[in-house]
C-alpha positions in Angstrom: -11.5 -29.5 -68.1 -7.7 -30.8 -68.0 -5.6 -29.4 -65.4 -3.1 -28.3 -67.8 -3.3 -27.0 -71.5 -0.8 -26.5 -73.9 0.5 -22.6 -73.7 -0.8 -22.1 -77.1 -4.1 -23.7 -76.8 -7.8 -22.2 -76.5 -10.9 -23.1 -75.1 -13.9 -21.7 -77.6 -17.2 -20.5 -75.3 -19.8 -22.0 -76.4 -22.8 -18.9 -77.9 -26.2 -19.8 -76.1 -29.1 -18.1 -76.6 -30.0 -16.8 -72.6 -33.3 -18.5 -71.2 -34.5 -18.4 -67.7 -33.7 -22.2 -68.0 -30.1 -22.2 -68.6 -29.0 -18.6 -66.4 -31.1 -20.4 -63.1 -27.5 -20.6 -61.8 -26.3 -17.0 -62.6 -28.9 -15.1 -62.2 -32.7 -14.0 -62.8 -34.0 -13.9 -65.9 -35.8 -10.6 -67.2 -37.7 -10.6 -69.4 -42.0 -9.7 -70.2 -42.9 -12.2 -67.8 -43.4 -11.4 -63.9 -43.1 -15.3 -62.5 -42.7 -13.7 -58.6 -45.9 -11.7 -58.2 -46.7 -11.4 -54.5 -46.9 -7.4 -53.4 -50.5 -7.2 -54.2 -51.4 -3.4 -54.2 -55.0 -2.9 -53.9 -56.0 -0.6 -56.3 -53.9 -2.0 -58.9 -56.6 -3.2 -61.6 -54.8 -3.8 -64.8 -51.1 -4.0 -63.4 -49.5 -7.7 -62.2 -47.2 -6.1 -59.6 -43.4 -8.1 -59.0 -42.0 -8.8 -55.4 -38.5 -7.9 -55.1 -36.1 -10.7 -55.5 -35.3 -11.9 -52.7 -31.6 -12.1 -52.7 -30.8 -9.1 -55.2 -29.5 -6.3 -53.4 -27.3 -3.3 -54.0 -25.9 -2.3 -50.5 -28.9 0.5 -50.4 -27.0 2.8 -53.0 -28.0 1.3 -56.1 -27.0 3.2 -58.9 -28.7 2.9 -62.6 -27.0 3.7 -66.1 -26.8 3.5 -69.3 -24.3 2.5 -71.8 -23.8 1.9 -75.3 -21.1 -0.5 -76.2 -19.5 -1.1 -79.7 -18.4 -3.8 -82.0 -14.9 -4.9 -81.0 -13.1 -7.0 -83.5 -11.1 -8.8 -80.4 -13.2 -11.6 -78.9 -11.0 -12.9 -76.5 -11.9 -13.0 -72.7 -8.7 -11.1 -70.4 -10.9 -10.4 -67.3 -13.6 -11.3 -65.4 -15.0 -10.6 -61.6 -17.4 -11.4 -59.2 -19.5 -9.5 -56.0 -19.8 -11.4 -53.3 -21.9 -8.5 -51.3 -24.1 -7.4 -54.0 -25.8 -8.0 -57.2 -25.8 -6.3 -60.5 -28.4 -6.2 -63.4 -28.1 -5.9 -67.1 -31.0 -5.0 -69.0 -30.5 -4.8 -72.6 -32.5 -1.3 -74.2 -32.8 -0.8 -77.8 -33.4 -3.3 -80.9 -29.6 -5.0 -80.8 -28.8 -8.0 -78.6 -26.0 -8.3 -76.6 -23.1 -10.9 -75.8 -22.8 -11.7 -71.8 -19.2 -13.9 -70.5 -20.9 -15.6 -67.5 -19.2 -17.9 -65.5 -21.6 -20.0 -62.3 -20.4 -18.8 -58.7 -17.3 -20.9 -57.5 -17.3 -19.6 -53.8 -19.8 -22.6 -52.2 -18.8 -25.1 -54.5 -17.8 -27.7 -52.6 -15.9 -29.9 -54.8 -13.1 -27.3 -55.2 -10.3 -26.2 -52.7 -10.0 -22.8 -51.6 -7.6 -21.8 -54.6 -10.4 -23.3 -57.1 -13.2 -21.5 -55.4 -11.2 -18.1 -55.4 -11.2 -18.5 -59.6 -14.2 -19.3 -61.8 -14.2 -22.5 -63.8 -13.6 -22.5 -67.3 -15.7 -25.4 -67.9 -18.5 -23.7 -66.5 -18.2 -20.5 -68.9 -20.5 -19.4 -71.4 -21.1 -16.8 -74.0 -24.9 -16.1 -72.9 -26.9 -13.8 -76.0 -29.2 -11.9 -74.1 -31.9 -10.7 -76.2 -33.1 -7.3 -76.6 -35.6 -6.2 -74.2 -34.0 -9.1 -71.7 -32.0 -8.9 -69.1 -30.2 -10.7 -66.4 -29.8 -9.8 -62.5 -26.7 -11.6 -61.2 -26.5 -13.6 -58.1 -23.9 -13.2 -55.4 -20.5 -15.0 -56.9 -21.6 -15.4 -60.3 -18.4 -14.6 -62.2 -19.4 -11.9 -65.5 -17.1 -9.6 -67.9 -18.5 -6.7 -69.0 -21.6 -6.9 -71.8 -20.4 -7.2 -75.4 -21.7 -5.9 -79.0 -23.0 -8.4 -81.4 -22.3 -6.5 -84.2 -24.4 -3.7 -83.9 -24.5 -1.0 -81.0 -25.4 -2.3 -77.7 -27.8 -0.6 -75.3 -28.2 -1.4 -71.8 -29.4 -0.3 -68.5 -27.1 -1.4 -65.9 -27.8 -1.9 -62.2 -24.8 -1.7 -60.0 -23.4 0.0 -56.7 -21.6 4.0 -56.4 -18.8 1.9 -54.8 -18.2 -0.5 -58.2 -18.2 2.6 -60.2 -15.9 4.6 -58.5 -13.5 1.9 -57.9 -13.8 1.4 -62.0 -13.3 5.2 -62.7 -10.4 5.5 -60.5 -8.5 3.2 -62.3 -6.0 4.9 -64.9 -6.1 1.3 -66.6 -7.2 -2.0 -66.4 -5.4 -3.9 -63.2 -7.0 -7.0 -61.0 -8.9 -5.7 -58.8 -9.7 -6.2 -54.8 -11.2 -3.3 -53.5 -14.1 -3.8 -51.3 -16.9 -5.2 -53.4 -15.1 -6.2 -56.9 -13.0 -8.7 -57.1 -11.6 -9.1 -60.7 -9.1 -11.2 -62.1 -7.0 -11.2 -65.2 -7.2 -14.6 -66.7 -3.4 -14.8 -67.9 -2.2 -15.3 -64.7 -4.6 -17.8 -63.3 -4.7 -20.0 -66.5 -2.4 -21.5 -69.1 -4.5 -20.9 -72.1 -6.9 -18.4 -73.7 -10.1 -18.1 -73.3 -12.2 -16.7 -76.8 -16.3 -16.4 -77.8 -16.6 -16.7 -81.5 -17.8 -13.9 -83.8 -21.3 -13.6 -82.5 -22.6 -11.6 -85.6 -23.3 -15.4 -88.0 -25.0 -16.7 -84.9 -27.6 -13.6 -83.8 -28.4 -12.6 -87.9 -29.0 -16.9 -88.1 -31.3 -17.1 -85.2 -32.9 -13.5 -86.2 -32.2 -11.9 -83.1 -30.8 -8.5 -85.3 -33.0 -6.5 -87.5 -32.8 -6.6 -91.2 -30.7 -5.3 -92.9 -27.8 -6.8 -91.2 -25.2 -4.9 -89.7 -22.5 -5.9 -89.9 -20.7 -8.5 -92.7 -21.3 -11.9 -91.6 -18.5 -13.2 -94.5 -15.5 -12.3 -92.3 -13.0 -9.7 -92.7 -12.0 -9.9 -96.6 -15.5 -11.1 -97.2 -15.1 -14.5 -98.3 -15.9 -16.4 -95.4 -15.1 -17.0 -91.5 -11.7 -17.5 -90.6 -11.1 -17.4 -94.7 -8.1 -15.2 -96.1 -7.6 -14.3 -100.0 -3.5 -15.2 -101.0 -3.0 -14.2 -104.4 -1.4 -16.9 -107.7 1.7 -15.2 -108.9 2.1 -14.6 -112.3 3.2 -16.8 -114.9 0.9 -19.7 -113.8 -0.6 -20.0 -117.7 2.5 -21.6 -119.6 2.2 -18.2 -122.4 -1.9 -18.2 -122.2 -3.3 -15.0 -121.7 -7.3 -16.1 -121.1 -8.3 -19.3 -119.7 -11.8 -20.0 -120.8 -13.9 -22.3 -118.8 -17.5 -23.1 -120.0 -19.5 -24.4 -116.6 -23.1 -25.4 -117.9 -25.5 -25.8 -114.8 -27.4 -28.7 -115.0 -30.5 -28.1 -112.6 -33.6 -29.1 -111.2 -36.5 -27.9 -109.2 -38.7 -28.8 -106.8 -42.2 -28.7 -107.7 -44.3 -26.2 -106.8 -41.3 -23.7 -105.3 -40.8 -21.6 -108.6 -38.0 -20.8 -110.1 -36.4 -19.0 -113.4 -39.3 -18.0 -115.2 -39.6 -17.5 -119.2 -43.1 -16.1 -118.6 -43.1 -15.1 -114.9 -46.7 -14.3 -115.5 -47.6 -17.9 -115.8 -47.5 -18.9 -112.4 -51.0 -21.1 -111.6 -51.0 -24.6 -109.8 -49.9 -26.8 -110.7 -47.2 -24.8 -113.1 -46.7 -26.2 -116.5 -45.2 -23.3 -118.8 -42.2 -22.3 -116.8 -41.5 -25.3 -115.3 -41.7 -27.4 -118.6 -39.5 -25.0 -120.1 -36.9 -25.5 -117.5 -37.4 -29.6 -117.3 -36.8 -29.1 -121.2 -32.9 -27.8 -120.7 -32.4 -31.7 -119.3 -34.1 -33.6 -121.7 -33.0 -31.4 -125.1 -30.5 -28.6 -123.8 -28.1 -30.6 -122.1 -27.6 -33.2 -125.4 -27.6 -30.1 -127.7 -25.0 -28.6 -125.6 -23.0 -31.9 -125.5 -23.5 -31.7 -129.1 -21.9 -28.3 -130.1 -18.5 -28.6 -126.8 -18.0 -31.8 -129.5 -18.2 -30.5 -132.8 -16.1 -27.7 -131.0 -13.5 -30.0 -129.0 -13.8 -27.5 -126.5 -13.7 -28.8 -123.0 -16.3 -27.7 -120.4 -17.2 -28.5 -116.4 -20.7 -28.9 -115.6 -22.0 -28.4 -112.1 -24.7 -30.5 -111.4 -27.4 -30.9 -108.9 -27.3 -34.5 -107.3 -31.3 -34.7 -107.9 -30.5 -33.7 -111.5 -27.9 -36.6 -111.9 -30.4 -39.2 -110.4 -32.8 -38.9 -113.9 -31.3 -41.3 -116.3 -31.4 -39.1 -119.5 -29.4 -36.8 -117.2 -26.7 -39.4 -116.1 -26.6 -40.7 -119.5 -25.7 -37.2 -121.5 -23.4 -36.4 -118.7 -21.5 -39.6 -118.4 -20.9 -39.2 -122.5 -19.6 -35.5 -122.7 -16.4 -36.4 -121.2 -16.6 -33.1 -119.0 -15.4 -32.3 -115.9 -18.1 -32.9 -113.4 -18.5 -30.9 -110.6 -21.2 -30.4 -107.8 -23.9 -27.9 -107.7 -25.8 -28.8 -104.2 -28.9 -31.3 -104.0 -31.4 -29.1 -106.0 -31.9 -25.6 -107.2 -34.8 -24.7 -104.9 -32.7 -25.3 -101.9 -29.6 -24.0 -100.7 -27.3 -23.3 -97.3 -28.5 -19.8 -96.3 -31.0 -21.5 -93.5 -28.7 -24.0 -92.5 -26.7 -24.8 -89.3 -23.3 -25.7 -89.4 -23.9 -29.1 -89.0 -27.2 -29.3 -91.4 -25.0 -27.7 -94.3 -21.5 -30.2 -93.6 -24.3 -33.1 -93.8 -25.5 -30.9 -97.2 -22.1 -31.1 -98.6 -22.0 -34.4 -97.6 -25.0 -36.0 -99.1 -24.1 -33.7 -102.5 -20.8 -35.2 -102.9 -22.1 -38.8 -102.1 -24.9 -38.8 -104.8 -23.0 -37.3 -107.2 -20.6 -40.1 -107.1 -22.8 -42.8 -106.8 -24.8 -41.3 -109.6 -22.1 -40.4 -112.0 -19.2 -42.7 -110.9 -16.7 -39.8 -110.1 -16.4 -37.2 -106.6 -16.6 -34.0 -107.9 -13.5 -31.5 -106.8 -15.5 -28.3 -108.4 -18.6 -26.8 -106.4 -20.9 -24.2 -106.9 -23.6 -23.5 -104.4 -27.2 -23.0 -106.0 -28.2 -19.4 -106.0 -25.1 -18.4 -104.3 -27.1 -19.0 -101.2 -23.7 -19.3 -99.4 -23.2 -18.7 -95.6 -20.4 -17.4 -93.5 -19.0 -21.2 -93.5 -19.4 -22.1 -97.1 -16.0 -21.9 -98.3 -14.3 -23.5 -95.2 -16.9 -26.4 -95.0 -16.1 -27.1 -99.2 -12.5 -27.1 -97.9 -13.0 -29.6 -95.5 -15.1 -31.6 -97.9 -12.6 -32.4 -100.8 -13.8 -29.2 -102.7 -10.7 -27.9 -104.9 -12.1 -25.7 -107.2 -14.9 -23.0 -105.9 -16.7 -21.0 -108.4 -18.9 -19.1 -105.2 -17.0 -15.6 -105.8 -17.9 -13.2 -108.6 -15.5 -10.4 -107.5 -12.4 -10.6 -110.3 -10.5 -12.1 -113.7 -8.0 -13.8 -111.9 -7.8 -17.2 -110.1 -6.7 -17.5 -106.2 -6.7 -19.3 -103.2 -8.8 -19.1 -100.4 -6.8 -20.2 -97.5 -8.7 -21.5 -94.2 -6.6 -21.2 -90.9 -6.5 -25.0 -90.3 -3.5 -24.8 -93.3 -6.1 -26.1 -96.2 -7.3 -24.0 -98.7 -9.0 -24.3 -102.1 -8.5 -22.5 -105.8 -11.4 -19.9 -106.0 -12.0 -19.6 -109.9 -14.2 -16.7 -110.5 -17.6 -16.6 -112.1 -18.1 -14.0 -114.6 -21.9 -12.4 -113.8 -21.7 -10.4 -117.1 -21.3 -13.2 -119.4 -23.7 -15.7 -117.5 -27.1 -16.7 -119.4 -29.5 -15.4 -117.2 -27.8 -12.0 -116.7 -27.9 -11.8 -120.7 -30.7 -13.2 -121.6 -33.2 -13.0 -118.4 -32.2 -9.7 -116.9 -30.9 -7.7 -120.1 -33.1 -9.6 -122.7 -30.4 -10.0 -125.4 -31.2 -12.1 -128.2 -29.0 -15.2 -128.9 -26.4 -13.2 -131.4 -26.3 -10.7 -129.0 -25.7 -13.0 -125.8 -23.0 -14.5 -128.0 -21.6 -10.9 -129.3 -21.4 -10.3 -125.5 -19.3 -13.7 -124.2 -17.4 -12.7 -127.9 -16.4 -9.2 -126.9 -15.6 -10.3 -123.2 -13.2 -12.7 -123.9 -11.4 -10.7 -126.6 -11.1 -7.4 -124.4 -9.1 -9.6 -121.6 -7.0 -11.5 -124.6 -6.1 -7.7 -125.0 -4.9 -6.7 -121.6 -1.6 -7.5 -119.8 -2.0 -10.2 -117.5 -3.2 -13.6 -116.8 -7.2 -14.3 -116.7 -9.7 -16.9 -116.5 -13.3 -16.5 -117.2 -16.0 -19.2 -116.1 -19.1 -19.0 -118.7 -22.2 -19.6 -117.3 -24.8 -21.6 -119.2 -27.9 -23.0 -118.3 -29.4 -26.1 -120.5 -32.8 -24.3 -120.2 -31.2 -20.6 -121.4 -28.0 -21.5 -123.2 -29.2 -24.6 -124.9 -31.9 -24.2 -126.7 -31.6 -23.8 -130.5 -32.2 -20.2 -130.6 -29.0 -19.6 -129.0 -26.9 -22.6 -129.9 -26.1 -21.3 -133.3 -25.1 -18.3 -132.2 -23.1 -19.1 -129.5 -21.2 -22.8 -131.7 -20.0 -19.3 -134.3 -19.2 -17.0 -131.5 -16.9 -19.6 -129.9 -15.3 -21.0 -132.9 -14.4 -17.5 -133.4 -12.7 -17.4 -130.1 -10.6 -20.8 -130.5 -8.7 -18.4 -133.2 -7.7 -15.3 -130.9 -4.2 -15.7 -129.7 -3.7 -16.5 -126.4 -7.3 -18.0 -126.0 -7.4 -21.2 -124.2 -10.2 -23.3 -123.5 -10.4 -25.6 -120.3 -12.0 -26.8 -117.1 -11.8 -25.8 -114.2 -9.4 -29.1 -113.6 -7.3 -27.9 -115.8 -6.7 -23.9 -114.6 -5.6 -26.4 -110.9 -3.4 -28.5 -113.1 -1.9 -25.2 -114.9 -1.9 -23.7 -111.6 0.1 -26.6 -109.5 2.5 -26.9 -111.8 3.8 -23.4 -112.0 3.5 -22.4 -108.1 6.8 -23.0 -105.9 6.7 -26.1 -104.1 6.3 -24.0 -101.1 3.0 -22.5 -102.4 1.8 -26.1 -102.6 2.6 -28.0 -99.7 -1.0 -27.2 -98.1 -2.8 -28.5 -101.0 -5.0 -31.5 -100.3 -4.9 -33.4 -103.4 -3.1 -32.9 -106.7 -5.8 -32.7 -109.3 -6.2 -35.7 -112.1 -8.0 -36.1 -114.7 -9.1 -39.5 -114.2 -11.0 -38.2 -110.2 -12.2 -35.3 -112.5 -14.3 -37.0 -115.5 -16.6 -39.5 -115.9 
């Protein structure tokens, strides 16, 4: 730990899961094991009596409670004390873990000076999960703040001494504190920088330590990810265009034996044949017919592909052809981030974006995660990653920024649910006229209403391109290219309309300006 920080800087507690292991310094551990047996009554046949431990002690006047404690949107740590003459014991009651700030005892440590060992040491400071049906009795020193929700309400039984409490309750409000047994600190005047646990709500739904359903929104507080804000484009981005309309075909694969859309969910022996043969089909037929009709057209599309996908050569070949935008669509469609730690998914991002480029000869700047199996990091780790253009977010008709608190941020282009394939033709069972009469109708309704909008078509080479549909859908969107104010892009080009239309101090934070020589193959 430096001696000195910058006034504005913050140290981050690490989140640890709380073991016997790692609290042997604070504390003992509670939990359904009893590892100090020793009193040995008699007559006890099915009962493994517990010795006391032998230096937890409450002055002879324990006193027991309960309390429940809620969700507190602050995280940061402003106090924390330590007993020197007694323990105290948290037992956490209920289903919902808690979040415990525990910092090792300072007063025998002697590689400090009497100022050190009269504070605790930050670098010795963790955010301890303690879960549910666990506990922890402190030892004499050990430095604590009081327990913490996760999310959920918290539950606990809490050991302590009539002379704590009373102290506590006859406080007006919260003050340092040297009054017999408790001696509490405020950390602002004892260090130069703030001391903060991160939202513990990702990391106990992750490690399942919450029961289903969750709680509490792990997507942060507008819901599109940790430490993510929305910051609306101003109007008069679309140079005169009313609807920006953005074909993204997903170009997929599966892994074998793990399922997937179904045409005849019935079929489902082993090895699978039917459903899966179907869906191999949309690469080897649907993509090319696709192709096909976006040419006869001259319409301009964006495919998102999985990097497994771009690896089979009939793949890489169509795709490299098209002259589409090509974005990223994750490894493969059978796997996605939802299971993931932070570093597993950066490395996912990673490995996506690499094999796409050495596959197709061009870094996508557009992603879409498979499934929408996003996590509470998605968006900020696609930030981080190059990612310009996210099509993750379902929840509008017009384009904006999702703006990360490290200053980067990336164009979020919504993708329309209604319109998508398998919403029309899996879920709602249209026929292909009628999946085209409904992408028709869509479009022309927002062409109709004041306002700037873009809409990101959803096709699948196994749903939209087979022949059945294409027909359809080639008359449908020929139709379109004739409704004023109807303009058809990629996602590329909504960035390029958008850049050069924002005030220069809308853009500064951008990572790259968008070209369409990084965005084609």
């Amino acid at each position: 730990m430096p001696e000195k920080r910058k006034l504005e800087d913050t140290l981050t507690l690490d989140l640890v899961i709380a073991t016997r292991e790692n609290t042997q310094n604070l504390g003992y551990f509670v939990d359904d094991t009893v590892v100090n047996p020793g009193l040995g009554i008699p007559f006890y046949k099915t009962v493994l009596e517990g010795a006391n431990y032998e230096h937890a002690d409450w002055k002879d006047q324990a006193c027991v409670r309960t309390s429940q404690i809620n969700w507190r949107e602050d995280h940061s740590v402003s106090w924390l004390e330590r007993h020197m003459e007694m323990t105290q014991g948290f037992i956490v009651i209920g289903k919902n873990p808690g979040l415990f700030v525990l910092g090792e005892p300072t007063h025998d440590r002697d590689d400090l000076d009497e100022k050190g060992r009269a504070k605790p040491d930050p670098d010795r400071v963790r955010a301890y999960i303690i879960p549910a049906g666990m506990g922890l009795i402190l030892k004499k020193g050990t430095w604590h703040d009081f327990p913490v929700s996760c999310g959920p309400p918290l539950s606990a039984f809490i050991i302590n001494t009539e002379e704590v409490v009373e102290a506590l309750a006859t406080m007006p409000k919260p003050a340092p504190m040297n009054h017999g047994d408790c001696f509490k600190l405020r950390l602002s005047e004892h260090f130069d920088f703030t001391i903060k646990f991160p939202d513990p709500r990702p990391f106990v739904q992750r490690h399942g330590l919450v029961p289903s359903p969750v709680a509490m929104p792990l997507m942060g507080k507008e819901g599109y990810g940790t430490d993510m804000v929305r910051q609306e484009v101003k109007p008069g981005w679309a140079g005169g265009k009313k609807v920006f309309v953005v074909p993204v075909v997903n170009v997929e694969v599966f892994v074998p034996g793990s399922g997937g859309p179904s045409i005849q969910p019935h079929l489902q022996s082993i090895p699978e044949v039917a459903n899966r043969g179907w869906r191999d089909y949309g690469n080897r037929r649907g993509l090319q017919r696709l192709c096909a009709m976006f040419k006869e057209l001259g319409i301009p599309a964006t495919a998102v592909v999985n990097s497994e996908a771009a690896k089979l050569e009939h793949v890489a070949k169509a795709l490299k052809e098209s002259g589409w935008e090509l974005g990223a669509h994750g490894l493969n469609n059978s796997s996605g981030a939802a299971k993931l730690s932070r570093g597993e998914e950066e490395a996912y991002f990673k490995q996506t974006l690499d094999d796409l480029q050495q596959s197709l000869g061009a870094r996508p700047k557009t992603w879409l995660t498979p499934g929408f199996s996003v996590t509470e990091r998605t968006p900020e780790i696609a930030v981080q990653s190059g990612i310009e253009a996210f099509l993750d977010f379902v929840d509008d008709d017009v384009p904006y920024y999702l703006s990360h608190e490290s200053g980067k941020r990336t164009l979020c282009l919504p993708y329309c649910m209604e319109t998508n394939d398998f919403s029309c033709v899996l879920t709602k069972h249209f026929d292909g006229r009628q999946y085209a009469q409904a992408i028709e109708d869509h479009v022309r309704q927002l062409a109709k209403e004041d306002g700037e909008k873009v809409v990101c078509l959803g096709m699948h080479t196994f749903v939209a391109g087979t022949p059945g549909r294409v027909l359809a859908l080639t008359e449908a969107l020929g139709r379109l290219q004739q409704v004023p104010g109807v303009c058809f892009a990629t996602t590329a080009d909504v960035c390029v309309a958008i850049q050069k239309r924002m005030p220069e101090r809308m853009n500064r934070d951008c990572t790259r300006k968008w070209t369409s020589k990084s965005m084609t193959a």
